[in-house]
C-alpha positions in Angstrom: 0.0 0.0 0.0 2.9 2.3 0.7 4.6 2.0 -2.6 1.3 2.3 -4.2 0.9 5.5 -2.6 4.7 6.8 -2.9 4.6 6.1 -6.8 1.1 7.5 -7.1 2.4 11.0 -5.6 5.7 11.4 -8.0 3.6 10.4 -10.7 3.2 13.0 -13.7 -0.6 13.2 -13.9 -0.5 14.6 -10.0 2.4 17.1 -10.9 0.4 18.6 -13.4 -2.8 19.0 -11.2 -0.4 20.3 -8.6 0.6 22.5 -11.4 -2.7 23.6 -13.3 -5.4 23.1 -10.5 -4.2 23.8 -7.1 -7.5 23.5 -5.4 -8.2 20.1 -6.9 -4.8 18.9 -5.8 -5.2 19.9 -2.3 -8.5 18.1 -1.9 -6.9 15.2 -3.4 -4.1 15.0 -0.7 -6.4 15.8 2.3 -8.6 12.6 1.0 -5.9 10.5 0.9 -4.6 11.8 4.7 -8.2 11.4 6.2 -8.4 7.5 4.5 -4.8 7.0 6.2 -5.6 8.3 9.8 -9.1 6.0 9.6 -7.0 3.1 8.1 -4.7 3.6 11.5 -7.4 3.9 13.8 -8.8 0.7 12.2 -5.3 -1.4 13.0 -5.1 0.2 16.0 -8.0 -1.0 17.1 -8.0 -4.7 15.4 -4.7 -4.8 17.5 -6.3 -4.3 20.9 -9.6 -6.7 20.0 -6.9 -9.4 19.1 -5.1 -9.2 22.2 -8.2 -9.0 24.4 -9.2 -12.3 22.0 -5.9 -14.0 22.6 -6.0 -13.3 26.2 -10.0 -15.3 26.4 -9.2 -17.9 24.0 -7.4 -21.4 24.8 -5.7 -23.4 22.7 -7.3 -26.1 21.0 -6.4 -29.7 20.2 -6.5 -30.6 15.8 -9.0 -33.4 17.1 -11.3 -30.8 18.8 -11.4 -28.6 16.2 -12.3 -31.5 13.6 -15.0 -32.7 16.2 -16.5 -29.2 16.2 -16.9 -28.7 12.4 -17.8 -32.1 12.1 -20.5 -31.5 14.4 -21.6 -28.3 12.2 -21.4 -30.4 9.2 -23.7 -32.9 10.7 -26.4 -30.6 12.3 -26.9 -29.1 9.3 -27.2 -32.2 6.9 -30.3 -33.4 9.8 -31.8 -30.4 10.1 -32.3 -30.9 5.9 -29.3 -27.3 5.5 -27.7 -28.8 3.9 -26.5 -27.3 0.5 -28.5 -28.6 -2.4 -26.8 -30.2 -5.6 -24.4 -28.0 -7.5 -23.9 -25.7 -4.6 -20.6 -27.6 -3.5 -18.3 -29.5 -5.2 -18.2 -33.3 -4.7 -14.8 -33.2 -3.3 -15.9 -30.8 -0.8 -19.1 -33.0 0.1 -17.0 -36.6 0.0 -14.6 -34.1 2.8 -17.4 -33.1 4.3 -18.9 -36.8 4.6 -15.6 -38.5 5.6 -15.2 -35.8 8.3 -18.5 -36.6 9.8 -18.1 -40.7 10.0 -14.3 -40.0 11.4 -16.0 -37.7 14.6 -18.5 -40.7 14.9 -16.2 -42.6 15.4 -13.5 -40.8 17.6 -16.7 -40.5 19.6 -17.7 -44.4 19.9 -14.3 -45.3 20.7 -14.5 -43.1 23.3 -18.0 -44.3 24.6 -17.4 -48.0 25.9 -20.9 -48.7 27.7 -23.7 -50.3 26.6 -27.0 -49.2 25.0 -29.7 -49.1 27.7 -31.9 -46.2 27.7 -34.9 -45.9 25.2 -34.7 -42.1 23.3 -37.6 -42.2 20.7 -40.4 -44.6 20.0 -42.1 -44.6 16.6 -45.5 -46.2 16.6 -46.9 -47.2 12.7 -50.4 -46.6 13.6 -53.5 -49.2 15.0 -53.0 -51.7 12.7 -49.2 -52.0 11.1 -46.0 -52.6 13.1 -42.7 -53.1 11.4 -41.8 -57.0 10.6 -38.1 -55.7 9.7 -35.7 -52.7 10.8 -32.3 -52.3 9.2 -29.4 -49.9 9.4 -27.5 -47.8 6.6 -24.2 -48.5 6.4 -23.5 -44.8 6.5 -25.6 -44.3 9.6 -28.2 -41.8 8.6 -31.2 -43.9 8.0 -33.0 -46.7 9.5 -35.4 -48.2 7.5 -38.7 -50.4 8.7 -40.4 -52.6 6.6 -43.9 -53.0 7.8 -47.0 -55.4 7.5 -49.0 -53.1 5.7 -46.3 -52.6 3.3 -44.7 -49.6 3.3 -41.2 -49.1 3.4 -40.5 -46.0 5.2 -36.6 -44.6 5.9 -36.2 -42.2 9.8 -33.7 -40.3 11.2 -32.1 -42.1 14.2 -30.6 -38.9 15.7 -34.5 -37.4 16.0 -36.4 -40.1 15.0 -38.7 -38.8 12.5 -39.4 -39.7 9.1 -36.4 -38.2 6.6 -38.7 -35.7 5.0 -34.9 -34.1 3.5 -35.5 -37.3 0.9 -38.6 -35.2 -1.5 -40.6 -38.7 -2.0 -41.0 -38.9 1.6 -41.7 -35.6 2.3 -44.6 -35.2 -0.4 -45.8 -38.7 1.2 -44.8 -40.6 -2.0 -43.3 -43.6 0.0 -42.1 -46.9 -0.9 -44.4 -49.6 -0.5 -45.3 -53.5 -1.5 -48.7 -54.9 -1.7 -48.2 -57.2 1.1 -46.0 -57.4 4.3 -42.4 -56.3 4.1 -40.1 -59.0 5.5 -36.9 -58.3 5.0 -34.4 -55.1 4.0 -30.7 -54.1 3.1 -28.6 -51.8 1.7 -26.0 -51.7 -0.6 -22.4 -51.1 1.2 -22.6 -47.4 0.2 -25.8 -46.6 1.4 -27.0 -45.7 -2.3 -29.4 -48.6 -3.0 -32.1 -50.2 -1.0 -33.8 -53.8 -1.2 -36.9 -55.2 0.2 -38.5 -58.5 0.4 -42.0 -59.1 0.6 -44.5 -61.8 1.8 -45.6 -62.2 -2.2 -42.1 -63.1 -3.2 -41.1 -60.3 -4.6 -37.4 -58.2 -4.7 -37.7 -54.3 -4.9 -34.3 -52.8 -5.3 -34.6 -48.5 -4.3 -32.3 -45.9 -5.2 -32.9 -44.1 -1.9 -32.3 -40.5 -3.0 -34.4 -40.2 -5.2 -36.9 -42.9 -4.1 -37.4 -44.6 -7.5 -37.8 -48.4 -7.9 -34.7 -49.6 -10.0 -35.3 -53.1 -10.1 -38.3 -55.3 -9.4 -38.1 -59.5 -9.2 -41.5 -60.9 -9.2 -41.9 -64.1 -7.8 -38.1 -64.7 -6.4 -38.9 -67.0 -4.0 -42.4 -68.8 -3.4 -44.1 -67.7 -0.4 -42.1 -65.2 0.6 -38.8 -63.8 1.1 -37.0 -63.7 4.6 -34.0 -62.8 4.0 -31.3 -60.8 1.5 -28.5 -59.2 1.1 -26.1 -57.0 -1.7 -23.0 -59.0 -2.7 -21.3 -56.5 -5.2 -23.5 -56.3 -7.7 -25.7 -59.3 -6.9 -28.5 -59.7 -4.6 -28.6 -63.2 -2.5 -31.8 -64.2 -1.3 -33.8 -66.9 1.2 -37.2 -67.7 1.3 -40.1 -69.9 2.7 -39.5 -72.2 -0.3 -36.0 -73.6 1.7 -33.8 -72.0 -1.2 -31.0 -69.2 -1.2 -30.8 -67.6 -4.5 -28.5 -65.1 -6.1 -29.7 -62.7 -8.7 -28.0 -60.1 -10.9 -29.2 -56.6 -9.0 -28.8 -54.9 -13.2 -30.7 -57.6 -15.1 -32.7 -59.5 -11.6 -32.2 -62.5 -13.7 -31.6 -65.7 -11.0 -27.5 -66.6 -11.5 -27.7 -69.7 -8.8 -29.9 -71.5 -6.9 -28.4 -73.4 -3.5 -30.5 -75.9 -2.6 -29.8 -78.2 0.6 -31.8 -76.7 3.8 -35.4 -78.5 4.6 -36.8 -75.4 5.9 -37.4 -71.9 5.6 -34.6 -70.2 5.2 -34.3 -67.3 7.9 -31.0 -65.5 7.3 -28.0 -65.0 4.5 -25.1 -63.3 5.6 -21.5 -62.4 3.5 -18.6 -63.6 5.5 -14.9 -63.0 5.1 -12.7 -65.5 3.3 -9.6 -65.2 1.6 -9.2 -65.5 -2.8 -13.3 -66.6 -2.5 -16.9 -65.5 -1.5 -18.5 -66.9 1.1 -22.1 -67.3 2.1 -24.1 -68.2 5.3 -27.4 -69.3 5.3 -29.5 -69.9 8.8 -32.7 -72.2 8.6 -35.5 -73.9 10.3 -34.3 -77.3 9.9 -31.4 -76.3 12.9 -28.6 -75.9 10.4 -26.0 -72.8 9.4 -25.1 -74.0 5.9 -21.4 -72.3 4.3 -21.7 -71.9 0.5 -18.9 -71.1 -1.9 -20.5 -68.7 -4.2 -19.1 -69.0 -7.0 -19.1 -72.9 -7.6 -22.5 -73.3 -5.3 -20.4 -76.1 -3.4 -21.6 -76.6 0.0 -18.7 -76.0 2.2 -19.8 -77.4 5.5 -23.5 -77.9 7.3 -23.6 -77.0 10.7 -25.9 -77.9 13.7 -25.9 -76.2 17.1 -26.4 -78.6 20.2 -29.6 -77.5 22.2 -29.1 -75.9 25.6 -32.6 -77.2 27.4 -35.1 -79.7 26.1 -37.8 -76.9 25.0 -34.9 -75.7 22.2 -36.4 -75.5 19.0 -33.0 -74.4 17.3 -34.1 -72.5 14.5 -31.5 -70.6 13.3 -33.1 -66.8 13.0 -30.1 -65.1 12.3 -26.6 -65.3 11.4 -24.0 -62.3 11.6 -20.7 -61.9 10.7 -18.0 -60.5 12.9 -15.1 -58.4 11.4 -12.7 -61.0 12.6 -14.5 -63.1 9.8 -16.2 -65.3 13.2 -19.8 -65.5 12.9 -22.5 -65.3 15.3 -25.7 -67.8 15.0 -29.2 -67.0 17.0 -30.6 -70.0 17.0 -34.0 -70.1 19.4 -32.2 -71.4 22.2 -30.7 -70.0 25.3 -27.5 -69.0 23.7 -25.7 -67.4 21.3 -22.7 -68.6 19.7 -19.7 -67.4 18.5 -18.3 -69.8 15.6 -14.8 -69.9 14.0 -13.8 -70.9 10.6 -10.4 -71.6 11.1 -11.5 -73.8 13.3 -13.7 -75.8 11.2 -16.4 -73.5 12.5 -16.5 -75.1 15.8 -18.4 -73.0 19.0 -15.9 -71.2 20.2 -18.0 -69.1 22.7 -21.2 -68.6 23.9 -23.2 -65.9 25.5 -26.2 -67.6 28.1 -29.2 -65.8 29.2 -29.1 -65.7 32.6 -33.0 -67.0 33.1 -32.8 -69.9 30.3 -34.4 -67.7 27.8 -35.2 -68.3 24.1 -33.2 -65.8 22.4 -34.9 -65.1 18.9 -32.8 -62.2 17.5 -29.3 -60.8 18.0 -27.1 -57.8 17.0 -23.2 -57.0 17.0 -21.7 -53.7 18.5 -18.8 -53.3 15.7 -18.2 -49.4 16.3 -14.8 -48.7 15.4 -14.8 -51.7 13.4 -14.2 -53.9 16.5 -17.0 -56.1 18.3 -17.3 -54.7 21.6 -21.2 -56.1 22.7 -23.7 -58.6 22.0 -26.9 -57.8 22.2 -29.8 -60.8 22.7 -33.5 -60.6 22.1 -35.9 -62.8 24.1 -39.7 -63.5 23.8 -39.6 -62.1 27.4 -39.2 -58.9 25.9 -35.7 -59.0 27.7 -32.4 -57.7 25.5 -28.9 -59.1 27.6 -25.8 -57.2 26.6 -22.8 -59.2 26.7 -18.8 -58.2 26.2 -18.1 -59.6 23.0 -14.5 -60.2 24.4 -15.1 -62.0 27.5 -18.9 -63.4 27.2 -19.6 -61.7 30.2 -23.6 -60.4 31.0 -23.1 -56.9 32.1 -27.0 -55.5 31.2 -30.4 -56.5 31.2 -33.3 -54.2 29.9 -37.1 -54.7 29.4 -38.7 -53.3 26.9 -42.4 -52.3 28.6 -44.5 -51.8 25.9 -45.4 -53.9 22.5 -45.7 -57.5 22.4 -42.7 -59.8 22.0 -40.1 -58.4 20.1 -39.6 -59.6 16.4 -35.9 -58.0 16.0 -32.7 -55.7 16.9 -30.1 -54.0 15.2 -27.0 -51.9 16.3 -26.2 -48.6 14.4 -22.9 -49.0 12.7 -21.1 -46.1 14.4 -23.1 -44.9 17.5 -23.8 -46.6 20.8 -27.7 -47.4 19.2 -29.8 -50.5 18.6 -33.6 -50.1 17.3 -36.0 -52.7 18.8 -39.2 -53.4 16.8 -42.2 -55.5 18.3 -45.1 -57.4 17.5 -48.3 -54.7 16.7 -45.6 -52.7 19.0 -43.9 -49.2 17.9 -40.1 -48.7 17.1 -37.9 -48.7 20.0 -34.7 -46.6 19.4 -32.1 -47.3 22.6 -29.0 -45.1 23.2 
């Protein structure tokens, strides 16, 4: 600025209006004094606010920092202030997005208790309740599917229905003509599938709402259970059969046949050079399928843990040490490990000789730190994942039995849904 001004003064233009127009000139120069003795006045007084600034202000750790605009970033995306398409850059939202999953998680690590008091209840009125409840991988839905069947995505944080998705907010919501059974989502949260009692796939983009794929009569009588592998959809239904399907063309790839009864749960496990499948059914067996030749790997049957065991398997759930975890309708859960020939390497008892009929994994931070187990007695028992050990009980007052749990991928969370019972979100 100083240059500026000391070239501006020798230059020819003001000589000559020093020269020819004396009056002019000397308004010129008192102008330029007056905007100097402001513009010191100004620093003087930026000076003194920063040093009563720097003498109320603390340092701040980098974490903090990236905690607090993380936090920004976050209350505005739920509050639905988030800037619309074209406002940002992508790299700028993929920061933005990336930022908010690493706070999450700084903040679950840090968080090592259990999930035990119930935050929001969402009721589906007189007549529906939800037969299935499912996660995002990217945390910011959970999805029911209900026995009316509509297919309806909520906010865990408030638990209201995402009305910052336009379809749901001009009540345009997803729905099958008979009961929803089953639900995932593709690993990056972009696509949605549901199952229905009809036997029929829906496959959702969930931004926009829009029904990408529809698979009529996938399975007969129903559909209980699928999940995305890649770009194929593996299914099991009432008809004993888990099928895969190309998710682009929903034309049936394979068809593993082998289990005597309804097939309850699929789950992808972790294997080395392959892809592995689970399958939980009925007939008391966890089958292991290699996906790509159809081969049956290995049957598995639970022993029973009282005489009134029905052993059903009703879920099975993969753990990210590649273990998995079957729920079986008996009074445990247990852990089972491939590399050793899937043998029961742990179990996790309910302390009154319970039937458990669902379960759920704690994996914040990508490690298993509870198991959670759902009982007809409308008892959940948390368990450390690491040592078995029972270290919460809760009852869940309201509602009939409950159907099934989940755990939120990255926040100390599982939703509870009952039979002709509301939504129980616990924190």
């Amino acid at each position: 600025h100083e240059t500026a001004k000391a070239i501006f003064l020798k230059s020819n233009a003001l000589s000559q209006l020093k020269e020819g127009e004396r009056d002019r000139y000397n308004a010129l120069i008192q102008t330029i004094q007056q905007k100097q003795k402001v513009r010191e006045g100004l620093k003087l007084e930026s000076d003194k606010l920063a040093r009563l600034l720097e003498e109320e202000l603390v340092e701040a750790q980098p974490s903090e920092l990236l905690r607090l605009i993380g936090d920004a970033c976050k209350w505005k995306k739920l509050n639905s202030e988030w800037p619309s398409k074209g406002l940002i850059s992508r790299t700028t939202a993929r920061r933005a997005k990336t930022l908010i999953k690493q706070v999450e998680e700084e903040r679950a690590s840090e968080d090592t208790s259990p999930a035990s008091k119930c935050f929001h209840s969402i009721s589906f009125g007189s007549s529906s309740y939800a037969e299935h409840v499912a996660f995002s991988p990217d945390g910011t839905s959970v999805v029911t599917g209900s026995v009316d069947g509509f297919v309806e995505l909520w906010n865990p944080s408030s638990g209201k229905l995402r009305t910052d998705l336009e379809y749901q907010k001009n009540e345009a919501l997803l729905m099958h003509r008979d009961a929803v059974l089953c639900l995932t989502f593709s690993t990056d949260s972009k696509y949605l599938a549901s199952g229905c009692k009809a036997g029929s796939i829906k496959v959702w983009d969930v931004q926009t709402g829009k029904c990408v794929k529809k698979i009529k009569g996938a399975h007969k009588n129903g559909v209980l259970s699928i999940k995305f592998v890649k770009e194929q959809i593996v299914s099991g239904g009432y008809d004993q059969l888990v099928k895969v399907f190309g998710m682009q063309s929903g034309i049936m790839l394979k068809e593993l046949r082998g289990h005597s009864s309804y097939v309850n749960s699929v789950a992808v496990l972790t294997a080395p050079k392959q892809v592995v499948l689970a399958s939980g059914s009925g007939d008391a067996t966890v089958r292991i399928w290699n996906m790509k030749t159809s081969d049956c790997l290995k049957v598995i049957k639970l022993k029973a843990q009282s005489p009134g065991d029905s052993l059903s398997v009703t879920k099975v759930i993969p753990t990210p040490n590649g273990e998995i975890l079957v729920c079986n309708r008996s009074s445990a859960l247990s852990l089972l490990d491939p590399k050793k020939n899937f043998e029961a390497i742990k179990e996790f008892k309910s302390p009154q000789q319970e039937e458990f009929i669902s379960a759920t994994i704690d994996i914040r931070g990508g490690n298993a730190k509870f198991v959670y187990g759902a009982t007809r007695e409308k008892s959940i028992h948390c368990f450390e994942f690491g040592t078995g050990k029972l270290v919460k009980s809760i009852t869940i007052e309201d509602g009939n039995e409950i159907i099934g749990i989940e755990h939120h991928p990255s926040k100390k969370m599982i939703s509870v849904i009952t039979l002709k019972g509301p939504m129980k979100l616990i924190i």
